[in-house]
C-alpha positions in Angstrom: 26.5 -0.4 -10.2 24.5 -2.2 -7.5 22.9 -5.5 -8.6 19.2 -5.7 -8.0 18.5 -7.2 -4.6 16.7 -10.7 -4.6 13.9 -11.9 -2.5 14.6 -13.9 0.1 11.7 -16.5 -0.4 12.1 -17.4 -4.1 15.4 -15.6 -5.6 13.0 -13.3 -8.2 13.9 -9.5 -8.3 12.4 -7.6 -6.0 9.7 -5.2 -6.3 9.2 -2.2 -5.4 5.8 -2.3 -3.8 6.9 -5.3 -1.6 10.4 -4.7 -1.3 12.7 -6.8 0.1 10.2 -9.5 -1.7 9.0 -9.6 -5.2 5.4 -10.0 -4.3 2.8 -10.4 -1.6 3.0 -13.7 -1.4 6.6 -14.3 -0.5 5.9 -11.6 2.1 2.8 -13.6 3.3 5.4 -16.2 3.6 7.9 -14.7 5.1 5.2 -13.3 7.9 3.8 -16.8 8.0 7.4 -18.4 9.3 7.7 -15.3 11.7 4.4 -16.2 13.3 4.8 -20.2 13.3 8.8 -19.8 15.3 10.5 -20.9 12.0 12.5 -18.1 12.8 13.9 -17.1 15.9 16.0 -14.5 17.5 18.3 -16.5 19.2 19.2 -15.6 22.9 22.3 -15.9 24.9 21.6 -17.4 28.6 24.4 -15.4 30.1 22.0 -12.1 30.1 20.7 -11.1 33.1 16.4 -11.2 33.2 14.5 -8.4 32.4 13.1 -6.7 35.6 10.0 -5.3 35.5 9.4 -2.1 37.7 6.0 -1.9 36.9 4.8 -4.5 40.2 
């Protein structure tokens, strides 16, 4: 048996229709934090810079 996945805002089960969220307001919430920097994709500063061929 796999137990039903939580949202990740609030804990509720999720739903279907907004999966991995239980409705479109924790998904408006999670986008919200995406768009503000609350979350970030951390980078390592041992890569090497992107070139860009294009110029």
């Amino acid at each position: 048996m796999d137990p039903q996945k939580k949202c990740p805002i609030c804990g509720k089960p999720a739903v279907d229709k907004f999966k991995p969220f239980c409705s479109k307001r924790c998904a408006d919430v999670d986008l919200n934090r995406w768009l503000t920097g609350s979350y970030v994709i951390p980078a390592r500063d041992d890569e090497p810079p992107i070139e860009n061929d294009d110029e």
